[in-house]
C-alpha positions in Angstrom: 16.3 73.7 -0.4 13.0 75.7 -1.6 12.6 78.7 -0.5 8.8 78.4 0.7 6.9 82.0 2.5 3.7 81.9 3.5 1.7 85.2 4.2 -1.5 85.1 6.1 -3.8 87.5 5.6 -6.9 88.6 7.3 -9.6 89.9 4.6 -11.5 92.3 6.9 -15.0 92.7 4.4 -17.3 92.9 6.9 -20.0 90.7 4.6 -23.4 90.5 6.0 -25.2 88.6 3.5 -27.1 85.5 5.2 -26.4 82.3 4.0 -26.8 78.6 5.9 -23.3 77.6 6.2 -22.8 73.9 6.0 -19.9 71.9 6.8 -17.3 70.5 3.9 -16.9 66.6 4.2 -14.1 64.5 3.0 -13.9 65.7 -0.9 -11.4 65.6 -4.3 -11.3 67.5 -7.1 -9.5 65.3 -8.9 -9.2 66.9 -12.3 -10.2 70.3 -14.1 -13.7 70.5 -13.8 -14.3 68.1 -10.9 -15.6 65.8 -13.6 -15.0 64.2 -16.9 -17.5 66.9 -18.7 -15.9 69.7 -17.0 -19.1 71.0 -15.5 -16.5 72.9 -12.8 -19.7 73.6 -10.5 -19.0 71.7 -7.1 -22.1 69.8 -6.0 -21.0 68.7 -2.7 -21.1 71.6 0.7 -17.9 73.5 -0.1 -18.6 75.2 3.3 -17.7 78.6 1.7 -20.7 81.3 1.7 -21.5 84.9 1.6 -21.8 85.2 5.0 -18.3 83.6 6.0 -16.3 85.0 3.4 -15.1 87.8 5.4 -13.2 85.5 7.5 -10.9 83.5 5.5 -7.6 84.0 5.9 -5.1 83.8 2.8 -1.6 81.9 2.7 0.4 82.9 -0.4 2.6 80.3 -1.5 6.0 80.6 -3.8 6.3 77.9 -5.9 9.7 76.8 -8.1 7.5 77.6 -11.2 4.5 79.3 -12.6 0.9 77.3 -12.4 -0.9 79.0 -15.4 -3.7 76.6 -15.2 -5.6 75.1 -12.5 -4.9 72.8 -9.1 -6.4 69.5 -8.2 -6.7 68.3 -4.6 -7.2 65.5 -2.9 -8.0 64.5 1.0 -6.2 62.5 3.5 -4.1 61.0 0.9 -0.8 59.0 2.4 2.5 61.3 1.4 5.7 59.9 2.9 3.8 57.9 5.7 1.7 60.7 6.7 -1.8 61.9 6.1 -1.8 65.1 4.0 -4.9 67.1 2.4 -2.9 68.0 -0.8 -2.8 70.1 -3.8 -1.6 69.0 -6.9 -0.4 71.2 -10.0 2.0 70.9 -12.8 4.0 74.5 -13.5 5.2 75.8 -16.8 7.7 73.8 -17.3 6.8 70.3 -16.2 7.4 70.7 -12.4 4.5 68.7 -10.7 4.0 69.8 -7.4 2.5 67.8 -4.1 1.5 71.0 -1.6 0.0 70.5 2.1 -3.1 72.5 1.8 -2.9 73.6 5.4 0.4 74.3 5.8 1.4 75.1 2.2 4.7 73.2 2.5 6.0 71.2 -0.7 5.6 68.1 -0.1 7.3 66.6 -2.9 8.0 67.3 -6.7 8.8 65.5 -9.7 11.3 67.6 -12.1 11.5 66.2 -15.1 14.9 65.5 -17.1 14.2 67.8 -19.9 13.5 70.6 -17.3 17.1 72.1 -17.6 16.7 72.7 -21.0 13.3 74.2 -21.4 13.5 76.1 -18.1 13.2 79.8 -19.3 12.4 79.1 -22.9 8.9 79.1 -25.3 8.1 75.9 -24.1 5.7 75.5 -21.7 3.0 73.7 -20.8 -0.8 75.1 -19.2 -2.1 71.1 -18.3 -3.9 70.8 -15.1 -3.1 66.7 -13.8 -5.1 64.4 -13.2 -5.3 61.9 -10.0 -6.1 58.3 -10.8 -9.5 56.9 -9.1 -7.8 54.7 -6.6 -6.4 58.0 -5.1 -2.7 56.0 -5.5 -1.5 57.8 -8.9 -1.7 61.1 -10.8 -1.0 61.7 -14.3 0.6 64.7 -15.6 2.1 66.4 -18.6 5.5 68.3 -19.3 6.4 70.0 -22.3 8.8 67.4 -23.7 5.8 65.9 -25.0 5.9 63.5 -22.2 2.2 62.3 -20.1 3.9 60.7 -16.4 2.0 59.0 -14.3 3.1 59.6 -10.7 3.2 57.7 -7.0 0.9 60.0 -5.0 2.9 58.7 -2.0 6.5 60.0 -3.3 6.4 61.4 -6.8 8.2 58.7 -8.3 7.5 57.9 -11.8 5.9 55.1 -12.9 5.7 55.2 -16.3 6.4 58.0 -19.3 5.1 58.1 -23.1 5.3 60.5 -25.3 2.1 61.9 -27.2 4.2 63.7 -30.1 7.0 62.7 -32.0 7.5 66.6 -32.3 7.0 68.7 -29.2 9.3 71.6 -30.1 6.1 72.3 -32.3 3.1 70.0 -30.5 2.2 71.6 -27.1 0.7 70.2 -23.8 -1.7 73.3 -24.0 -5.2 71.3 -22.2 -5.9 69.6 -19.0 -5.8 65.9 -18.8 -8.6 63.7 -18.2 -9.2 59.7 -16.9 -12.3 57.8 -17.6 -12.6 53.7 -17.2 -9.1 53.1 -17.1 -8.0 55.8 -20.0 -5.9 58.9 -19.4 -7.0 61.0 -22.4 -4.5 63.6 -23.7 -4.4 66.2 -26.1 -2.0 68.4 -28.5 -1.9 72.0 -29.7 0.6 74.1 -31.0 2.4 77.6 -29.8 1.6 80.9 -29.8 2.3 82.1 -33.5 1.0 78.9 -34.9 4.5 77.8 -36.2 4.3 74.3 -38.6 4.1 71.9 -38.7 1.9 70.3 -35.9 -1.6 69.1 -35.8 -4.0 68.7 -33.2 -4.6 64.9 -32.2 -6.4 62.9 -29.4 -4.0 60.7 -27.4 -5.4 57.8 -25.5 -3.4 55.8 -23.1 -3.3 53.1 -21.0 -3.6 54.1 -17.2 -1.7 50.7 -15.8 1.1 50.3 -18.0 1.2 53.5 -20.1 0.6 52.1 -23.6 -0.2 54.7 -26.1 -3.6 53.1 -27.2 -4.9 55.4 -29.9 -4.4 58.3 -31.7 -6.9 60.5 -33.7 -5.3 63.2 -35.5 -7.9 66.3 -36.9 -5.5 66.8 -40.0 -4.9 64.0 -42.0 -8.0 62.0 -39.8 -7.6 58.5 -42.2 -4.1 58.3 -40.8 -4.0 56.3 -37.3 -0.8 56.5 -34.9 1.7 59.4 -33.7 2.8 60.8 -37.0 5.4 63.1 -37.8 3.9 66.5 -38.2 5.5 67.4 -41.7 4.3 64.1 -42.9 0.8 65.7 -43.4 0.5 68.2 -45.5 -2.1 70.7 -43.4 -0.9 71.8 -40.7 -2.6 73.1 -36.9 -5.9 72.7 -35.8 -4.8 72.7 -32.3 -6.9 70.9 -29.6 -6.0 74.1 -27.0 -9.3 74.4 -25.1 -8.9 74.8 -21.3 -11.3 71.7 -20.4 -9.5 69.8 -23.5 -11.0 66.7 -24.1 -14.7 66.7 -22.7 -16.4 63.1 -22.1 -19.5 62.1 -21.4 -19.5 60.1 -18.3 -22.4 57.8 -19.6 -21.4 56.9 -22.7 -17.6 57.3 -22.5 -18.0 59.4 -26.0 -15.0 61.7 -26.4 -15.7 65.8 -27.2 -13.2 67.9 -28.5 -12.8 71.4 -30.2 -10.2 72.5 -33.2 -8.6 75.2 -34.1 -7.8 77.2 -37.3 -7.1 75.1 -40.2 -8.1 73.4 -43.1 -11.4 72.2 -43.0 -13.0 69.2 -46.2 -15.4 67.6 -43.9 -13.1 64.4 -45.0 -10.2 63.6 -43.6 -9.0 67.2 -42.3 -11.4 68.8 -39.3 -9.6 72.3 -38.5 -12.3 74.8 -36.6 -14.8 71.8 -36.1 -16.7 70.6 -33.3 -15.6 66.3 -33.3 -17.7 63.5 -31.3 -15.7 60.5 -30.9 -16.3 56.8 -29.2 -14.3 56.2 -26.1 -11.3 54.8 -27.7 -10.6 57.7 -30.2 -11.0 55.2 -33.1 -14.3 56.1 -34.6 -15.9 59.5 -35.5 -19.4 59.7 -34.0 -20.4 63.2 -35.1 -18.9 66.7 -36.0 -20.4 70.2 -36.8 -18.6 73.2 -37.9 -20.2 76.7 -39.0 -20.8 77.8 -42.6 -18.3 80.6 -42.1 -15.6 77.7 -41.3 -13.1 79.3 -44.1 -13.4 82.9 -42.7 -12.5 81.7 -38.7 -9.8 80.4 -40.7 -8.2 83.2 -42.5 -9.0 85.7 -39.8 -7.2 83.7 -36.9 -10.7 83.0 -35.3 -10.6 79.7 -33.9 -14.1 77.7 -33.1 -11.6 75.7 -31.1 -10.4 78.2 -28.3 -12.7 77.2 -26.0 -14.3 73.2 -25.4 -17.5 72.0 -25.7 -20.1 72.4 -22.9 -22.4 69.2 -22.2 -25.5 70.7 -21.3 -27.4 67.4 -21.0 -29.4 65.2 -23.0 -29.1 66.5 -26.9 -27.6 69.5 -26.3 -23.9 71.4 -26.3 -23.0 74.9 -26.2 -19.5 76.1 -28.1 -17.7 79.0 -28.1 -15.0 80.3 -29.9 -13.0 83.4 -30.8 -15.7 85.4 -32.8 -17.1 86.0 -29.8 -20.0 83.9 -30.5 -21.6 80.9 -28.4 -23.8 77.9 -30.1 -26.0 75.7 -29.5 -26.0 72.8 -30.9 -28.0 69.7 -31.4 -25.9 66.4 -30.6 -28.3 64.2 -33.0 -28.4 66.8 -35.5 -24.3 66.8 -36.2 -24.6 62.7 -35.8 -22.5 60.7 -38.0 -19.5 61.3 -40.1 -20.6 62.9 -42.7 -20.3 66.3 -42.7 -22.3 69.2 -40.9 -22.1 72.6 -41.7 -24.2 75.3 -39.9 -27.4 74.0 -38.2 -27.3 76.0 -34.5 -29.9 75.5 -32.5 -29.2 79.3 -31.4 -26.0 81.7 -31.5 -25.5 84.0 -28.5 -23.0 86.7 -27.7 -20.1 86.5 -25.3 -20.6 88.4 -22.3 -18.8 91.3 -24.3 -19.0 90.0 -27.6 -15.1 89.1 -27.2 -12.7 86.0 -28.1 -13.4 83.3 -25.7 -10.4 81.7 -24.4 -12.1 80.4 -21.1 -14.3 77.2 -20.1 -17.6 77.9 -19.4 -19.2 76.5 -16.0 -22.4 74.3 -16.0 -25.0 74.6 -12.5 -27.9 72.1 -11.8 -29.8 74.2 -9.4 -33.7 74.1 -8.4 -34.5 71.8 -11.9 -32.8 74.1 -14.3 -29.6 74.0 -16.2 -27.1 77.1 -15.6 -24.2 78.4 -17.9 -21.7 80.9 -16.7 -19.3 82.3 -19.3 -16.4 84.9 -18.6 -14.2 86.5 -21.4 -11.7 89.4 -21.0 -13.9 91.9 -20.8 -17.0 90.5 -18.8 -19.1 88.1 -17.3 -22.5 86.5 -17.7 -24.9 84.1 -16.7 -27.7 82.0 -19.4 -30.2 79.6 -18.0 -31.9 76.4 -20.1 -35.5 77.0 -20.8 -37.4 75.2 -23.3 -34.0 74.3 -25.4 -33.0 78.1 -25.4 -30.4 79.8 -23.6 -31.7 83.0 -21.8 -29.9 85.4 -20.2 -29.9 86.3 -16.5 -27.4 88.8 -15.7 -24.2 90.0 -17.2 -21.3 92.6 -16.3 -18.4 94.2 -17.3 -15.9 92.3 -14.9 -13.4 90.0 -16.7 -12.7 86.6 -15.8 -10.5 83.5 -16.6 -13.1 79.8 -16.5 -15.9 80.4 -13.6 -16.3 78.5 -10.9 -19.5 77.5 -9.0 -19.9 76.3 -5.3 -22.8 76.8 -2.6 -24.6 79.1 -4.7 -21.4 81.2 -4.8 -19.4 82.4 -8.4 -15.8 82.7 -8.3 -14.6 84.3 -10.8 -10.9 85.2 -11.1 -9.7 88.5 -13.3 -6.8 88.4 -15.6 -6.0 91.7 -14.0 -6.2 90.2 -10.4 -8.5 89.9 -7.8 -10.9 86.5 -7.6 -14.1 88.0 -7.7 -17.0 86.4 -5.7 -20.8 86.6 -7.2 -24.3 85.1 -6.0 -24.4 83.0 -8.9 -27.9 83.4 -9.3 -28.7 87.4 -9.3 -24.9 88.2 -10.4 -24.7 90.4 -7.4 -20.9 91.1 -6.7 -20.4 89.7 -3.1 -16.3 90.6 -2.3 -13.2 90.7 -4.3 -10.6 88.2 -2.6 -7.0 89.6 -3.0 -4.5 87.8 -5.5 -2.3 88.7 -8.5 -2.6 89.1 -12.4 -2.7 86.0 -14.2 -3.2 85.0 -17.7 -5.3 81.3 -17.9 -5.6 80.1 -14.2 -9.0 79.5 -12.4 -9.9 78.7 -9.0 -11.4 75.6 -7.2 -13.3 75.4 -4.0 -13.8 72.4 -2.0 -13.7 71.6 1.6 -13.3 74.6 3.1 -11.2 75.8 0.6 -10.5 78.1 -2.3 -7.3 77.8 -3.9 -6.0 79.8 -7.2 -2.8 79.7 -8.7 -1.3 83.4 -10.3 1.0 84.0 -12.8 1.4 84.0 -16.5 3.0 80.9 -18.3 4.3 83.7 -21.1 6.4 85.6 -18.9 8.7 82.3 -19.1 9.4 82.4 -15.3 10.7 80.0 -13.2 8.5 81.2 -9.9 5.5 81.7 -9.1 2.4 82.0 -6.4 -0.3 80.1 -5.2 -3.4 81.5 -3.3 -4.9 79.0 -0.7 -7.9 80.8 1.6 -9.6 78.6 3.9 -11.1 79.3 7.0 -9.6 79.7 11.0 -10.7 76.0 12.9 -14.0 76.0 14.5 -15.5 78.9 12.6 -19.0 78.1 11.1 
C-alpha cells in the first residue's frame, strides 16, 4: 500500500488587489502547454486572481517517485466507475500516475517492467504525458525507451514501442505531444553527453502504436530507428522542455538540437528544423553563424524549443543566453540557413536557457514571458520587434499564464505569482526546490510538482492549491 499524506495549508497573505473573479468551467490541460505549440498561457477562466489568492488552501501530496516535469489534468473523466477530476504525471522512472485532484489519492499507476532495474539509477525520464482527444487514453514515456499508451479508466496498457534501439544512451528528456491521430516523440541524450546517441523525431500511430516515422538530426538521409554507433556523429539531442512544437494549422513539426556536428546536409546539430507532419520531409532550418562555437563551448541552440509567435514569426533560445527572432519564410526550404535573425535579445539575465518560454494573446498584442536561473522577463510584439516590458531578478523554471496572472515557479522554491502585465510581484505560494518542473492552472486550480529528477529518488511531492467550495 502507498503511503499517501496530505497537508492542508492555509496561506494567510492578506492580498488586496481587485480583480473580477470569474468562475472555472469544465476544462483539460491535456498536454505541456495546453496546446500543440506550447503557448502554456490558459485562455479559458482559471478562476484564480489576485484578489483570491490569499485563500487557497495547499494539499501536499507524496508520490512513489519524483515528477521533474510538468502534470496534465483532465475533468470528470471515468476511473474505476467513478467520476474523478484527475491529474496525470509520469515520475522519474516511468511510474505514470492517475491522482484525484480533490482528494489527492492515487488513483491508479502503471509501473513499468523495467522499473526495478532503473529505480535509483542515471536513467530517468523528465516527459510530461499526453491524454488522447477522446479523453479515453494517455500516452506516456519511461526510460526504457518505451512510449505506452494507457486506459484512462484503469492504467492498463494498451500498446508499447520503443523509440530507440539504445536507451541506455537515448533519453525520454521532452514532453509528448498528439496531433490528428499522431503521438509525436522525441530523443536526447544524458547529462555528460556520453555516445553514441542522436537526436531523432519519433512519430507513431495513436490506435495501434505503429512506429510511423523516424527523422534522425545526425545522419538525416538515413530513415528508421538506427543503432546509434551506426552513425558516425554523435548527439544533437532534441531535449527542449516543450519538445516537439507543432503548428496546429498546418500540422508542420518544430524542433530544436543540441550540440553537434552541423554540414547543413545531412547532420543538423545546434539547428532550428521545420518538418511536415509526418517527419518525412524537411520544410525549413536556420542555425546561427557561430554554429561551430555553441558547439565546442557546450552551448546548445537546442536547450530550449521554438516559440510560435504567429504568422512568420519564431523566437529561439538557447544556452548563450541569447533569444532570436526568426523569420519562418526566411529559413524555408532545405537548403541551408545560416544567420539571418530578425533580432537577438538577452535572457532575462543574460543566462543559459533551459526553460520554455510562455506565449499571451491579450488586448491585440502578442506576449512572451521568458524565465532563466537567474531572472525573469516579459517582451511584447510590436511592429515585428520584441520590446521589453518588465524584467527581475527572480528565477524561474517555464512561466505560466492564466487570468492575467504569471506563475512562475523558482528552482530554489516558492511559485511566484506576478500581474503578468506590469511584472508586479503579487505572493509567493509555498512549495519546495525543484530542478525542471512548472506549474498549470486550470479550473480552480494550480498544481506543481517539486523535486529534482538528478537526485535519483524514488519519492517525491506534488503541490495542488485550489480554493475552499463556495468561495468567489
Amino acid at each position: 500500500m502507498l503511503r499517501r499524506a496530505a497537508i492542508v495549508l492555509l496561506l494567510g497573505m492578506g492580498v488586496t488587489f481587485a480583480a473580477a473573479a470569474q468562475s472555472p468551467g469544465a476544462q483539460d490541460w491535456p498536454m505541456f502547454g495546453g496546446n500543440v505549440e506550447s503557448s502554456s498561457a490558459n485562455p479559458a477562466p482559471a478562476g484564480i486572481t489576485a484578489a483570491n489568492l490569499g485563500k487557497l488552501v495547499l494539499r501536499k501530496v507524496e508520490l512513489p517517485g519524483t515528477v521533474d516535469a510538468s502534470a496534465i489534468y483532465l475533468h470528470a473523466v471515468d476511473i474505476r466507475g467513478t467520476r474523478h477530476d484527475a491529474i496525470f504525471v509520469t515520475t522519474t522512472y516511468g511510474k505514470t500516475l492517475a491522482i484525484d485532484a480533490d482528494s489527492g489519492a492515487i488513483l491508479w499507476d502503471y509501473t513499468p517492467a523495467s522499473y526495478a532495474g532503473l529505480a535509483g539509477s542515471y536513467r530517468i525520464t523528465n516527459s510530461t504525458p499526453v491524454a488522447d482527444p477522446d479523453r479515453q487514453f494517455l500516452y506516456a514515456a519511461s526510460p526504457d525507451g518505451f512510449i505506452q499508451k494507457l486506459a484512462i479508466s484503469d492504467g492498463h496498457v494498451v500498446w508499447r514501442t520503443a523509440i530507440t534501439r539504445l536507451p541506455e544512451r537515448e533519453k525520454m528528456d521532452s514532453p509528448l505531444k498528439f496531433f490528428r491521430g499522431h503521438v509525436i516523440a522525441v530523443t536526447a541524450g544524458y547529462i555528460g553527453d556520453q555516445p553514441p546517441y542522436q537526436g531523432h523525431v519519433a512519430i507513431l500511430d495513436g490506435q495501434s502504436g505503429k512506429l510511423l516515422h523516424v527523422w534522425n538530426s545526425l545522419c538525416s538521409d538515413r530513415t528508421g530507428l538506427m543503432y546509434p554507433s551506426s552513425c558516425r556523429e554523435s548527439d544533437s539531442a532534441i531535449w527542449g522542455r516543450a519538445g516537439a512544437v507543432i503548428d496546429p494549422a498546418s500540422g508542420d513539426i518544430f524542433i530544436a538540437t543540441g550540440n553537434a556536428d552541423w554540414n547543413g546536409k545531412t547532420h543538423w546539430g545546434d539547428a532550428v528544423i521545420e518538418l511536415d507532419a509526418d517527419a518525412t520531409k524537411m520544410l525549413g532550418n536556420y542555425t546561427p553563424t557561430n554554429t561551430d562555437f555553441l558547439n565546442e563551448h557546450d552551448l546548445d541552440l537546442g536547450s530550449t524549443s521554438p516559440v510560435l509567435l504567429g504568422g512568420d514569426l519564431i523566437a529561439q533560445g538557447g544556452k548563450d543566453g541569447k533569444l532570436r527572432l526568426l523569420s519562418r519564410k526566411a529559413i524555408a526550404g532545405s537548403a541551408p540557413h545560416r544567420g539571418g535573425e530578425l533580432q537577438i535579445v538577452d535572457t532575462p539575465d543574460r543566462d543559459k536557457l533551459f526553460t520554455q518560454p510562455a506565449t499571451w494573446q491579450h488586448a491585440g498584442q502578442t506576449w512572451l514571458f521568458l524565465a532563466d536561473n537567474h531572472g525573469t522577463a516579459a517582451w511584447q510584439l510590436a511592429d515585428g520587434k520584441l520590446r521589453k516590458q518588465w524584467g527581475n531578478d527572480t528565477s524561474g523554471t517555464s512561466p505560466f499564464e492564466a487570468d492575467g496572472l504569471l506563475f512562475v515557479y523558482a528552482r530554489e522554491g516558492g511559485l511566484n505569482v506576478y500581474d503578468a502585465a506590469s511584472g508586479k510581484r503579487i505572493a509567493t505560494l509555498p512549495s519546495g526546490p525543484g530542478h525542471w518542473n512548472s506549474p498549470i492552472v486550470a479550473a480552480g486550480r494550480i498544481i506543481l510538482p517539486e523535486g529534482n529528477a538528478n537526485d535519483h529518488a524514488t519519492h517525491g511531492v506534488l503541490d495542488i492549491w485550489s480554493l475552499p467550495r463556495g468561495a468567489p
